[in-house]
PDB file of N, CA, C and O in Angstrom:
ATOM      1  N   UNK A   1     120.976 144.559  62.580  1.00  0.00           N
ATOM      2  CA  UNK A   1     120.120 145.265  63.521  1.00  0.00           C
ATOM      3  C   UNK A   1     119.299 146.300  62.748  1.00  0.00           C
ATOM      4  O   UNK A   1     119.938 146.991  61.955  1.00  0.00           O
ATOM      5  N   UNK A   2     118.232 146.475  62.834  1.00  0.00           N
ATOM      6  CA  UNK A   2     117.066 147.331  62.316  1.00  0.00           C
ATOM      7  C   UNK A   2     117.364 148.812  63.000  1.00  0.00           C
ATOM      8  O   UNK A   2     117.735 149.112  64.134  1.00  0.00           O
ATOM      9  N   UNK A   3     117.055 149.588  61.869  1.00  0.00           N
ATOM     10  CA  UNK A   3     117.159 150.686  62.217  1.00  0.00           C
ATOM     11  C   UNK A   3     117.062 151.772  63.606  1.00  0.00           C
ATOM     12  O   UNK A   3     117.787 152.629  64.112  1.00  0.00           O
ATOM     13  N   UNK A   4     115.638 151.139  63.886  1.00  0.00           N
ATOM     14  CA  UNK A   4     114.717 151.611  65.201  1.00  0.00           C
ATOM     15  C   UNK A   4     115.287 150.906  65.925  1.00  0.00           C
ATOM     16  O   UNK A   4     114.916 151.281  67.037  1.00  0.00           O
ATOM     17  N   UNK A   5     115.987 150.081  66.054  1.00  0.00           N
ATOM     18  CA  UNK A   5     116.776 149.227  66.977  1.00  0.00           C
ATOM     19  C   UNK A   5     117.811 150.146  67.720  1.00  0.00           C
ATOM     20  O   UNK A   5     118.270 149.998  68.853  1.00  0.00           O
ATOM     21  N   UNK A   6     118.061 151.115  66.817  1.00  0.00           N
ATOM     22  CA  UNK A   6     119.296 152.425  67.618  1.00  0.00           C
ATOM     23  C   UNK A   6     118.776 153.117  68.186  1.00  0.00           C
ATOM     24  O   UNK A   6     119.590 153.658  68.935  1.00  0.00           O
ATOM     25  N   UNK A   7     117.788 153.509  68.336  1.00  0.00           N
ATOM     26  CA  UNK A   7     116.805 154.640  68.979  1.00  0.00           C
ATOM     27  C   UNK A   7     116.637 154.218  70.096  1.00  0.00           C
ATOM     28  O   UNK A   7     116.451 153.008  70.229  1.00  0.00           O
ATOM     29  N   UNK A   8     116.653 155.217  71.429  1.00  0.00           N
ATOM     30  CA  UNK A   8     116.418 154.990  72.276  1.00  0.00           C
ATOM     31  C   UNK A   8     115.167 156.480  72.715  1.00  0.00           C
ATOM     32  O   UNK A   8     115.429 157.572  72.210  1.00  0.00           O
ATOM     33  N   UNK A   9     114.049 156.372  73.532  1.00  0.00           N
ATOM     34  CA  UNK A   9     113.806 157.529  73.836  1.00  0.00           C
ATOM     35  C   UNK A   9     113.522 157.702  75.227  1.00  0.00           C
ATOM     36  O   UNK A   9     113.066 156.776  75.898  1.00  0.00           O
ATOM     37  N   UNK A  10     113.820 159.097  75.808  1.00  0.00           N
ATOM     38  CA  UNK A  10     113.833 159.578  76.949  1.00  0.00           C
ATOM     39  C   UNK A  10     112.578 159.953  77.340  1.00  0.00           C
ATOM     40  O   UNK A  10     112.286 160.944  76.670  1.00  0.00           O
ATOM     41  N   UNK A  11     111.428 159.584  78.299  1.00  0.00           N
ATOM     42  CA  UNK A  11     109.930 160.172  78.299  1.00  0.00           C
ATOM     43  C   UNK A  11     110.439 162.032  78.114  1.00  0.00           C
ATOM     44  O   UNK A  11     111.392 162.710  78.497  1.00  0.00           O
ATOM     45  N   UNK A  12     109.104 162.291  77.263  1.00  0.00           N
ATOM     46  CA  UNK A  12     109.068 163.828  76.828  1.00  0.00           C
ATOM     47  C   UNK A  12     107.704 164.217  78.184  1.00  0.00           C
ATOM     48  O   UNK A  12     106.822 163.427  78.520  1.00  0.00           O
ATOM     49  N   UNK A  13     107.903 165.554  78.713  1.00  0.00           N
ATOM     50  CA  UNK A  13     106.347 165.524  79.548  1.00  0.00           C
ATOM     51  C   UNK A  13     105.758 166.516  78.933  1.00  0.00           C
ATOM     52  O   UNK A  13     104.641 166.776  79.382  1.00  0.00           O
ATOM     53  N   UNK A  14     105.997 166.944  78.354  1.00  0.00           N
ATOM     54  CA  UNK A  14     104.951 168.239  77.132  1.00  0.00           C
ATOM     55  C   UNK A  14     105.280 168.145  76.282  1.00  0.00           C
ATOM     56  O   UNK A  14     106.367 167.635  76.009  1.00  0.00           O
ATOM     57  N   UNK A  15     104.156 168.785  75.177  1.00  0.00           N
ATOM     58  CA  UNK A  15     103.873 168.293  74.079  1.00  0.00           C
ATOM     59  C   UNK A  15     104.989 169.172  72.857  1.00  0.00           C
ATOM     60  O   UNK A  15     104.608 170.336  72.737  1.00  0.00           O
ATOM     61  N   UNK A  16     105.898 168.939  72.211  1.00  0.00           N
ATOM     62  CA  UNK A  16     106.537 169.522  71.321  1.00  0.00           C
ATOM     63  C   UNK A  16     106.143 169.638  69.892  1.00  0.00           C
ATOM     64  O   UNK A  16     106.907 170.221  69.124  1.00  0.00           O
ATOM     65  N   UNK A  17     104.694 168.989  69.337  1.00  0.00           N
ATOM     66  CA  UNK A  17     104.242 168.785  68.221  1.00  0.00           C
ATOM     67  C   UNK A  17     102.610 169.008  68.821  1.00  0.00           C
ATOM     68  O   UNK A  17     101.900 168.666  69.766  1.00  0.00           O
ATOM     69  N   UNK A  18     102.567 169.834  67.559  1.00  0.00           N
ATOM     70  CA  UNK A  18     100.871 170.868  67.465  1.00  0.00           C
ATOM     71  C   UNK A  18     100.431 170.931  65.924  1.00  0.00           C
ATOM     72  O   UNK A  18     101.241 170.771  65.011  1.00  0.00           O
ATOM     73  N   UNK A  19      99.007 171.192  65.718  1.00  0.00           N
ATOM     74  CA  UNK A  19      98.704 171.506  64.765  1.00  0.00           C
ATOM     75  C   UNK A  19      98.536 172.490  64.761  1.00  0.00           C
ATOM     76  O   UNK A  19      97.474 172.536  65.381  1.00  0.00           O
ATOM     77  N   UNK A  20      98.828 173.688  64.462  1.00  0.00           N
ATOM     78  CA  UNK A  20      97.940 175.465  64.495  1.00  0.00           C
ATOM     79  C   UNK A  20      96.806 175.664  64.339  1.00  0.00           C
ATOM     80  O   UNK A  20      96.294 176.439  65.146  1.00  0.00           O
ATOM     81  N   UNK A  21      95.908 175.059  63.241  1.00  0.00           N
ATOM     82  CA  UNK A  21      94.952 175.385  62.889  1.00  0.00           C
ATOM     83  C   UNK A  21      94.377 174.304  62.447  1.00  0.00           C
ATOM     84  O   UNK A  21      94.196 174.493  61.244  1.00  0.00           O
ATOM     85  N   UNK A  22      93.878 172.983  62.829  1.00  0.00           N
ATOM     86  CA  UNK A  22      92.926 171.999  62.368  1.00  0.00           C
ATOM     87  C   UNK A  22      92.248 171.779  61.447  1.00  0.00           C
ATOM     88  O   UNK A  22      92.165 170.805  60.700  1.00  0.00           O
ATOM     89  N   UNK A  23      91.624 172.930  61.505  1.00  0.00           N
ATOM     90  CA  UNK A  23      90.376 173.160  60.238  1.00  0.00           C
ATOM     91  C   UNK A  23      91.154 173.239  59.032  1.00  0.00           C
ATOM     92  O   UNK A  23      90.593 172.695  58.080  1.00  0.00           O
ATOM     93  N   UNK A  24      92.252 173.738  58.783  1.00  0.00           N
ATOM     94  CA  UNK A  24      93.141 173.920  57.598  1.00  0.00           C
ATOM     95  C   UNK A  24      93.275 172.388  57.041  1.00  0.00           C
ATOM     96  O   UNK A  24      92.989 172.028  55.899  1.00  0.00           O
ATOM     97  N   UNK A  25      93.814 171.498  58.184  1.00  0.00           N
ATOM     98  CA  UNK A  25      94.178 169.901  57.678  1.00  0.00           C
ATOM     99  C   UNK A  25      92.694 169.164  57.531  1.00  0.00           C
ATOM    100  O   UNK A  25      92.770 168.018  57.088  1.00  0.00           O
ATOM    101  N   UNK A  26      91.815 169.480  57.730  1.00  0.00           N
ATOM    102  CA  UNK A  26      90.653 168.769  57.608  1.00  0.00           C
ATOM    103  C   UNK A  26      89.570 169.545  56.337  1.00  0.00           C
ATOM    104  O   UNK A  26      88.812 168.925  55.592  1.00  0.00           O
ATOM    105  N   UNK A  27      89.744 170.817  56.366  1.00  0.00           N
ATOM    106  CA  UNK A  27      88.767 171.035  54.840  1.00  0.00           C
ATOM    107  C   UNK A  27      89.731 171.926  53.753  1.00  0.00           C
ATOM    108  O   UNK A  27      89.243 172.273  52.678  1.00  0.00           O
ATOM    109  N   UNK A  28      90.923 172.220  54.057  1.00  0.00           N
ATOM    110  CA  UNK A  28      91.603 172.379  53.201  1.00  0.00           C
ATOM    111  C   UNK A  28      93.260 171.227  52.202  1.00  0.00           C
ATOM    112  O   UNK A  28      93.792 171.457  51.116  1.00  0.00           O
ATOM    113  N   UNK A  29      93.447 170.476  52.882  1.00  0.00           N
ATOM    114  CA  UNK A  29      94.493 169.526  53.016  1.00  0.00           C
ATOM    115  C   UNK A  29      93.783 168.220  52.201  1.00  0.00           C
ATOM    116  O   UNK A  29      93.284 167.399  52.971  1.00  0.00           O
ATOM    117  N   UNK A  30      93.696 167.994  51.157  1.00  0.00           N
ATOM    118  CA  UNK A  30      93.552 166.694  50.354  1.00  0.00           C
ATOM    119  C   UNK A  30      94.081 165.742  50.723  1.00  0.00           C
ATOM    120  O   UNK A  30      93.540 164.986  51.530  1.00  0.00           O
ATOM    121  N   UNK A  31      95.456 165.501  50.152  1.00  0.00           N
ATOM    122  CA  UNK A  31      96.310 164.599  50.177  1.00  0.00           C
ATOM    123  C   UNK A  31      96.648 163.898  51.508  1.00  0.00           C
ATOM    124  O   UNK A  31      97.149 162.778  51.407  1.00  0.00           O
ATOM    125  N   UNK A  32      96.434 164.426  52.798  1.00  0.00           N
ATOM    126  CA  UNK A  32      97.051 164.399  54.179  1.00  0.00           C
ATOM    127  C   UNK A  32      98.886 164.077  53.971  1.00  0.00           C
ATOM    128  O   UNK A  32      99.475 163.077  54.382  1.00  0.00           O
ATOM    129  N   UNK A  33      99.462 165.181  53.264  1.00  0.00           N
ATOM    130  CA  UNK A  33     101.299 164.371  53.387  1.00  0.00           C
ATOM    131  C   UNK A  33     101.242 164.336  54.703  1.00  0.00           C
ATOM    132  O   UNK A  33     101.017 163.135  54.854  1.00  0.00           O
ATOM    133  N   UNK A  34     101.291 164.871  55.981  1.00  0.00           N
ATOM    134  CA  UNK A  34     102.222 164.516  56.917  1.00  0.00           C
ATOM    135  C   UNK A  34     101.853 163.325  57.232  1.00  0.00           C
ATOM    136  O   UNK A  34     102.259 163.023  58.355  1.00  0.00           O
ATOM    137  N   UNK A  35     100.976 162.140  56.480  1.00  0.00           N
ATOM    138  CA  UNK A  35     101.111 160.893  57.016  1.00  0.00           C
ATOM    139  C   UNK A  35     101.673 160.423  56.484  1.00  0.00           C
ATOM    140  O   UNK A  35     102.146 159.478  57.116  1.00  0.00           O
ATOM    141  N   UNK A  36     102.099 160.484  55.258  1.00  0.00           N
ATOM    142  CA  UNK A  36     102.828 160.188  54.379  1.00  0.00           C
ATOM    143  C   UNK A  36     104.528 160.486  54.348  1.00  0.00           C
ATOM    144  O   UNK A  36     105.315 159.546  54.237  1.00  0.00           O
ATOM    145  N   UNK A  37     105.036 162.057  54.472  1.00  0.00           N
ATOM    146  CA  UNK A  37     105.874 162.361  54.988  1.00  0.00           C
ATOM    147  C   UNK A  37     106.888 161.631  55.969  1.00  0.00           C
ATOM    148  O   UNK A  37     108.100 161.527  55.784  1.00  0.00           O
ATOM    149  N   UNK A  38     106.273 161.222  56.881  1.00  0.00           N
ATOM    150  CA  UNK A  38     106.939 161.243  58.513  1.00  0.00           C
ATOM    151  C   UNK A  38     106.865 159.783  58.217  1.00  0.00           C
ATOM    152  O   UNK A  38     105.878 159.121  57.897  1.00  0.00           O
ATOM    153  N   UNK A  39     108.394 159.323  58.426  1.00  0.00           N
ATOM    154  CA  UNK A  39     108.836 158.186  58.484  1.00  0.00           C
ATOM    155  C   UNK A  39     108.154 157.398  59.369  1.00  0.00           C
ATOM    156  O   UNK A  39     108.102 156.175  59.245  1.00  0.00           O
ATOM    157  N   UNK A  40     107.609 158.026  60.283  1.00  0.00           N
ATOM    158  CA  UNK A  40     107.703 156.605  61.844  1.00  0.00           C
ATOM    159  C   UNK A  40     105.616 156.683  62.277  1.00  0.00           C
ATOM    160  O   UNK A  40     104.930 156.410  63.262  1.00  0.00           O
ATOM    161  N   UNK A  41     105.365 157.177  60.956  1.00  0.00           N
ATOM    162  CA  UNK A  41     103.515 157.538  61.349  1.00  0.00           C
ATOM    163  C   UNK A  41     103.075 158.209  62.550  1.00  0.00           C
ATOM    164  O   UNK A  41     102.091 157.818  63.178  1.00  0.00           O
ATOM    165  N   UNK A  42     103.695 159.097  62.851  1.00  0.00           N
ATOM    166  CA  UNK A  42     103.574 160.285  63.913  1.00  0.00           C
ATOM    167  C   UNK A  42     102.149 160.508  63.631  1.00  0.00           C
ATOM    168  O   UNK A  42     101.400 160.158  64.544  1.00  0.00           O
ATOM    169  N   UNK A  43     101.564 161.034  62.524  1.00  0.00           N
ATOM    170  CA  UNK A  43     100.038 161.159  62.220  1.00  0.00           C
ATOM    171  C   UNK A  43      99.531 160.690  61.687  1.00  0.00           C
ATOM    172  O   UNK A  43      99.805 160.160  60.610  1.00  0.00           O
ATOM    173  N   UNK A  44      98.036 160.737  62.610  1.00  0.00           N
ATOM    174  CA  UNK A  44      97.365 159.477  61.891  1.00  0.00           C
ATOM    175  C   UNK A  44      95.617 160.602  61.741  1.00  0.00           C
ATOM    176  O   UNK A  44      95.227 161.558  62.411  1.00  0.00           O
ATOM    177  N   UNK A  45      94.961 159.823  60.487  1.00  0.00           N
ATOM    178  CA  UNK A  45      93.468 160.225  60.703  1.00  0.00           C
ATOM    179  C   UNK A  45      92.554 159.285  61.362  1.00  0.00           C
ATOM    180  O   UNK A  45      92.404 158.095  61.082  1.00  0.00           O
ATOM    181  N   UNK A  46      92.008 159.914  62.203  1.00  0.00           N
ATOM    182  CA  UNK A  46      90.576 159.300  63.014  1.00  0.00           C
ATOM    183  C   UNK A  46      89.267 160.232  62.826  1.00  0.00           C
ATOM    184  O   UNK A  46      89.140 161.434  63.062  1.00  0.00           O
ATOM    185  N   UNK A  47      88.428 159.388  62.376  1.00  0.00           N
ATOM    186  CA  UNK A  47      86.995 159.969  62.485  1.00  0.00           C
ATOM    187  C   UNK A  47      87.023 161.703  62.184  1.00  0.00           C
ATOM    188  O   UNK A  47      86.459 162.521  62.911  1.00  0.00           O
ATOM    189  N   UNK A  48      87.756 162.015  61.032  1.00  0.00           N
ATOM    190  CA  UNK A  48      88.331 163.485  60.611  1.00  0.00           C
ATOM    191  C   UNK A  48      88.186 164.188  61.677  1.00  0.00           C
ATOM    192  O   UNK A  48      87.233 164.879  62.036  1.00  0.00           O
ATOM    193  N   UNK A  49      89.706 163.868  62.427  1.00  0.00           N
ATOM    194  CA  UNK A  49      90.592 164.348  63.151  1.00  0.00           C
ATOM    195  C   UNK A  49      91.997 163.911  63.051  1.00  0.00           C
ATOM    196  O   UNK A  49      92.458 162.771  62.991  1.00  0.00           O
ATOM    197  N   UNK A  50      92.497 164.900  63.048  1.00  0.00           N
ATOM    198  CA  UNK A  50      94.329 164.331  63.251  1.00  0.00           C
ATOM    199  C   UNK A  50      94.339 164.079  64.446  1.00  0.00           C
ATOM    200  O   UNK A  50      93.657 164.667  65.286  1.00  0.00           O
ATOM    201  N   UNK A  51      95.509 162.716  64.764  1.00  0.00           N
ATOM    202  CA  UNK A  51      95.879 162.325  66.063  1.00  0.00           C
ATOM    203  C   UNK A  51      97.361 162.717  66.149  1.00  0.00           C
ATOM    204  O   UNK A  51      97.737 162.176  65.110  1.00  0.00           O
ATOM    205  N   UNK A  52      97.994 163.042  66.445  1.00  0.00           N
ATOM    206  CA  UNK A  52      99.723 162.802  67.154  1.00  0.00           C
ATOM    207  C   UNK A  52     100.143 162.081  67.941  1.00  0.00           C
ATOM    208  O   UNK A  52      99.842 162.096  69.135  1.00  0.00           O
ATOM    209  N   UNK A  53     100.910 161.324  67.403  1.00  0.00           N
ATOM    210  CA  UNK A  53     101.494 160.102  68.763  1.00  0.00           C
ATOM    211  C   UNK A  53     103.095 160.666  68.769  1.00  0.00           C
ATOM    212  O   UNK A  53     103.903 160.133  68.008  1.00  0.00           O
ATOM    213  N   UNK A  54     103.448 161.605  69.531  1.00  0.00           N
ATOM    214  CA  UNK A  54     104.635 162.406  69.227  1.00  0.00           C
ATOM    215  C   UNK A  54     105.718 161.383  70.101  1.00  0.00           C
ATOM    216  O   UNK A  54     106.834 161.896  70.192  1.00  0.00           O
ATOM    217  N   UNK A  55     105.629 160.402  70.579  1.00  0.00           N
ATOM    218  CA  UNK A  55     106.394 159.454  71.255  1.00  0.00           C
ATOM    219  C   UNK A  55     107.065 158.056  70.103  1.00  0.00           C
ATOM    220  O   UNK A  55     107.796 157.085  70.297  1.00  0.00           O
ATOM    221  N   UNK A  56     106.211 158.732  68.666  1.00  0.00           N
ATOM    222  CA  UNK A  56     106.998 157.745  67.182  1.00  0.00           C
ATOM    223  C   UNK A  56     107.952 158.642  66.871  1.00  0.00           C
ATOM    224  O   UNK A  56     108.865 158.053  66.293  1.00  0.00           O
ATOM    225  N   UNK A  57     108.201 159.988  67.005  1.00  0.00           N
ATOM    226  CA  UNK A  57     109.023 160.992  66.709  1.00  0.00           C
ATOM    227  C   UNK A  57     110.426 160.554  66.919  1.00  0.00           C
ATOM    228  O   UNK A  57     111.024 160.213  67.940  1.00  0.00           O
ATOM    229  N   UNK A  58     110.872 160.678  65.392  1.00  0.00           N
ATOM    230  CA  UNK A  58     112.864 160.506  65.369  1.00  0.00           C
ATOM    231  C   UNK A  58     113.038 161.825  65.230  1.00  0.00           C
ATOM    232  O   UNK A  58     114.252 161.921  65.050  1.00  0.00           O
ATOM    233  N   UNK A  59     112.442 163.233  65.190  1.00  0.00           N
ATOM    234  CA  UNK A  59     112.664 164.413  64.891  1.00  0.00           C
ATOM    235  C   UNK A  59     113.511 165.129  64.333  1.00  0.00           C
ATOM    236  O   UNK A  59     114.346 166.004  64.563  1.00  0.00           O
ATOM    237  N   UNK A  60     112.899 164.286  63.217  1.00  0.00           N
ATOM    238  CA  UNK A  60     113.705 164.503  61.884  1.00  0.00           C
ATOM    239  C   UNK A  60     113.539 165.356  61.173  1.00  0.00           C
ATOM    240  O   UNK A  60     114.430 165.634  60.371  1.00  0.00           O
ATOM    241  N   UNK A  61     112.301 166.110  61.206  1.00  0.00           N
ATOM    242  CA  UNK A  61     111.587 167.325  60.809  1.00  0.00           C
ATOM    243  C   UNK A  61     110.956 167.083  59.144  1.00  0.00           C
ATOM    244  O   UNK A  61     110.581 168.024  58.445  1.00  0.00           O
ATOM    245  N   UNK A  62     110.939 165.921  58.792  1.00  0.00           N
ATOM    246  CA  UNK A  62     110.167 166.014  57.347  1.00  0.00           C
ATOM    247  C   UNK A  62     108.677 166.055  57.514  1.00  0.00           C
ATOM    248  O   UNK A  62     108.212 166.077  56.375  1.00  0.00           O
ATOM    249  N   UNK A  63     107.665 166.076  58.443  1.00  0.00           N
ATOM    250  CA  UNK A  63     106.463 166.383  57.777  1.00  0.00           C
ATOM    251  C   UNK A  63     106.281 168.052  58.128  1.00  0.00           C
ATOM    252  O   UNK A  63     105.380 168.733  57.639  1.00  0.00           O
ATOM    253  N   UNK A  64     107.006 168.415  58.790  1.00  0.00           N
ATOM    254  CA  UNK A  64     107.266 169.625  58.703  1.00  0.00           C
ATOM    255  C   UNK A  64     107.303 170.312  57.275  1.00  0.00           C
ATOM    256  O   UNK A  64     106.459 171.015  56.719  1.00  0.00           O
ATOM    257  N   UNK A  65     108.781 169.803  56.784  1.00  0.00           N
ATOM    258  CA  UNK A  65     109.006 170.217  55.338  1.00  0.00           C
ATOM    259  C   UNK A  65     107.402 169.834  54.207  1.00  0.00           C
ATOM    260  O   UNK A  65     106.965 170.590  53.340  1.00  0.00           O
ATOM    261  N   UNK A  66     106.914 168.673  54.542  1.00  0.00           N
ATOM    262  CA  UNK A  66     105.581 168.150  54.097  1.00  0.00           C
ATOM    263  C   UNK A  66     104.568 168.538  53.886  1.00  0.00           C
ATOM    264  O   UNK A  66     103.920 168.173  52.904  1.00  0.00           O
ATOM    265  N   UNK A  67     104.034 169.621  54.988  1.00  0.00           N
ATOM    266  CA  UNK A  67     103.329 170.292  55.114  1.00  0.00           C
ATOM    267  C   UNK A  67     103.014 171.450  54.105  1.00  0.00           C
ATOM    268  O   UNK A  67     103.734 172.418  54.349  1.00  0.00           O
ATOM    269  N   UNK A  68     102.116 171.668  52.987  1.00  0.00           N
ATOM    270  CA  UNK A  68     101.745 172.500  52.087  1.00  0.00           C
ATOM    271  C   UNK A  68     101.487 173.653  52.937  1.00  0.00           C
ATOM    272  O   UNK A  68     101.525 174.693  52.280  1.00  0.00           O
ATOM    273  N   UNK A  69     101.287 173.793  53.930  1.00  0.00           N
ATOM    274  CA  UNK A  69     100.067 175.037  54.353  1.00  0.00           C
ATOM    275  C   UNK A  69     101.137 175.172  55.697  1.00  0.00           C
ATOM    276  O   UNK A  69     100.405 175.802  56.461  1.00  0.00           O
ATOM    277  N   UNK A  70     102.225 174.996  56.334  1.00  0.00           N
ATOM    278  CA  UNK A  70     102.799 175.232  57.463  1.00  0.00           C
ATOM    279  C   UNK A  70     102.698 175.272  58.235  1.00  0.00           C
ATOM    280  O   UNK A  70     103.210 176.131  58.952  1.00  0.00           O
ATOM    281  N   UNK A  71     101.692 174.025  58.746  1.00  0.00           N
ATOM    282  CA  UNK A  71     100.419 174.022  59.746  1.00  0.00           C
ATOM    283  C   UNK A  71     100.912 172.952  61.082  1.00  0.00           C
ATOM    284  O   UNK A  71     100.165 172.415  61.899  1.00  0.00           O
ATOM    285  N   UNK A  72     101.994 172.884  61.013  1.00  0.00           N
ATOM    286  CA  UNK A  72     102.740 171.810  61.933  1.00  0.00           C
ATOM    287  C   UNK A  72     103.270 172.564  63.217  1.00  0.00           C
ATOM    288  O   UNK A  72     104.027 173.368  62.673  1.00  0.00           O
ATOM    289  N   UNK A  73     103.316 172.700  63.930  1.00  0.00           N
ATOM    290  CA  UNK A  73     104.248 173.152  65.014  1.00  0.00           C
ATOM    291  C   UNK A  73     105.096 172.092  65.765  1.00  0.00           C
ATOM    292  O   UNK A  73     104.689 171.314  66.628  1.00  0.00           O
ATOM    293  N   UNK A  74     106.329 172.208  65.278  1.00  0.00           N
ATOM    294  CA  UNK A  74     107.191 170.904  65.859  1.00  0.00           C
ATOM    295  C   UNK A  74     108.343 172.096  66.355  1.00  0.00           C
ATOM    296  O   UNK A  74     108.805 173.094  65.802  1.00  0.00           O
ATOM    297  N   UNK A  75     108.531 171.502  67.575  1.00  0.00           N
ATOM    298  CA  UNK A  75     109.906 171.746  68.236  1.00  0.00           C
ATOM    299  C   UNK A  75     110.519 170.798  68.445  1.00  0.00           C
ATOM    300  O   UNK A  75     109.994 169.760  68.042  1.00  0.00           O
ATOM    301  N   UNK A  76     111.680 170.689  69.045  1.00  0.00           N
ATOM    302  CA  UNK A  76     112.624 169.762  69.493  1.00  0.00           C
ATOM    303  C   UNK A  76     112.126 170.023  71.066  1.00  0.00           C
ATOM    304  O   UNK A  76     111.752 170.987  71.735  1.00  0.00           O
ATOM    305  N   UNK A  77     112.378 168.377  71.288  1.00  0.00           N
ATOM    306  CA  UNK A  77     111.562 168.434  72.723  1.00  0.00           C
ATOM    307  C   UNK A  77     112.711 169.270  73.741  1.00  0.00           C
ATOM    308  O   UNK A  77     113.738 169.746  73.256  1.00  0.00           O
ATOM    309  N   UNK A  78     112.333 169.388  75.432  1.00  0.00           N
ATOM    310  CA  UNK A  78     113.394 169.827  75.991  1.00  0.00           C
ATOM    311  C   UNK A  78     114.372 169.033  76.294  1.00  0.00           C
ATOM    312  O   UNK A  78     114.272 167.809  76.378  1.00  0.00           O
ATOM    313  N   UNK A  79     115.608 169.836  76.518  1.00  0.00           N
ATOM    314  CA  UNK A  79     116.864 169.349  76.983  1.00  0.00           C
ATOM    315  C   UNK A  79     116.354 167.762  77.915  1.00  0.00           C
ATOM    316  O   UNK A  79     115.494 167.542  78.768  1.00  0.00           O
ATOM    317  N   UNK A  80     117.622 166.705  77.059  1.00  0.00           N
ATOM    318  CA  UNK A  80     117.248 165.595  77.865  1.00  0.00           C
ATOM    319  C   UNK A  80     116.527 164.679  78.188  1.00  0.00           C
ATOM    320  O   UNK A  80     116.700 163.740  78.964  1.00  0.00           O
ATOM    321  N   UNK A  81     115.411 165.080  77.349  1.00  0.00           N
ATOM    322  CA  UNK A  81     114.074 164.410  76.804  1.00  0.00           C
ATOM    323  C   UNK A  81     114.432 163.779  75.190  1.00  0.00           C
ATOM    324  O   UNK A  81     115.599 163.743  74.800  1.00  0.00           O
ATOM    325  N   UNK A  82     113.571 163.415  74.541  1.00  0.00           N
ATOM    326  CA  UNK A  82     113.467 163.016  73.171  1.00  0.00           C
ATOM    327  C   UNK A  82     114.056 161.728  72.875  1.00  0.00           C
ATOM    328  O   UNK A  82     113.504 160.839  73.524  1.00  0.00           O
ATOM    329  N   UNK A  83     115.002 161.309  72.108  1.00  0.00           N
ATOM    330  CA  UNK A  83     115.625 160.397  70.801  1.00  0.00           C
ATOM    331  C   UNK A  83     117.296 160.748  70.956  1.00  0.00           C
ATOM    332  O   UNK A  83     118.075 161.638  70.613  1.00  0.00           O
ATOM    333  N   UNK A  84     117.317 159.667  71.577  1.00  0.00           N
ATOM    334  CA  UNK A  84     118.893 159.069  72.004  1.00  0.00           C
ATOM    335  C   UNK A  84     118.955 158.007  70.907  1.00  0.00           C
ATOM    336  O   UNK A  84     118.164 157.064  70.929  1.00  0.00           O
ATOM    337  N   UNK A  85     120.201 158.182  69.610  1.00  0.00           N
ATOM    338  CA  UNK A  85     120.782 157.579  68.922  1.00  0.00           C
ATOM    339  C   UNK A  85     122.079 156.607  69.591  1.00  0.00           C
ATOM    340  O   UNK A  85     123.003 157.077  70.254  1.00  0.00           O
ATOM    341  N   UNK A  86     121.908 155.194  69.255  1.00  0.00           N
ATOM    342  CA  UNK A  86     122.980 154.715  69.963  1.00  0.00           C
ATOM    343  C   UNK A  86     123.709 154.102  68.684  1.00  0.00           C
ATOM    344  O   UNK A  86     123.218 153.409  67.793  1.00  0.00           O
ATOM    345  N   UNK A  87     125.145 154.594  68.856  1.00  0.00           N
ATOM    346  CA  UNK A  87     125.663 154.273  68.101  1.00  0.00           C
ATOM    347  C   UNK A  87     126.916 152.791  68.112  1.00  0.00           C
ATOM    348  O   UNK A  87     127.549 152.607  69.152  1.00  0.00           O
ATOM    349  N   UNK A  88     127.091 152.089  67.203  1.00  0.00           N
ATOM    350  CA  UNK A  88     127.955 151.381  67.592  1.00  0.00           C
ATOM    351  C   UNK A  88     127.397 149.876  67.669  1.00  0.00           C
ATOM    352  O   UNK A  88     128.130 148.964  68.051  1.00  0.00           O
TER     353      UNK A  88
END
């Protein structure tokens, strides 16, 4: 069984993942890690803009760590929401 095969997720209804400051990831940010970073392609570039599809989120917190400039705002979604691991 594939990994993502254990994951289950609960609909989230607000948003737990932000960028702070945009302009930072678009004329300061070369490399783009958090696409790179984040296992499940949470971010993506369009037409220089970041997108978030925060519903790929295993919230695992590495493009967090990824992030040169600390420009991520990730929480853990609320209680009861998010990434149900099934184990077994």
């Amino acid at each position: 069984m594939a990994p993502m095969d254990q994951v289950q997720r609960i609909p989230v209804t607000e948003a737990f993942i932000d960028i702070y400051d945009p302009a930072i990831c678009l004329n300061r940010c070369v490399n783009k890690p958090c696409t790179y970073f984040c296992p499940t392609q949470v971010y993506q570039w369009w037409d220089n803009q970041i997108a978030i599809d925060q519903e790929r989120c295993v919230e695992c917190g590495a493009s967090v760590m990824g992030c040169p400039y600390g420009n991520i705002d990730w929480r853990y979604p609320p209680g009861g929401t998010g990434v149900v691991i099934k184990h077994g």
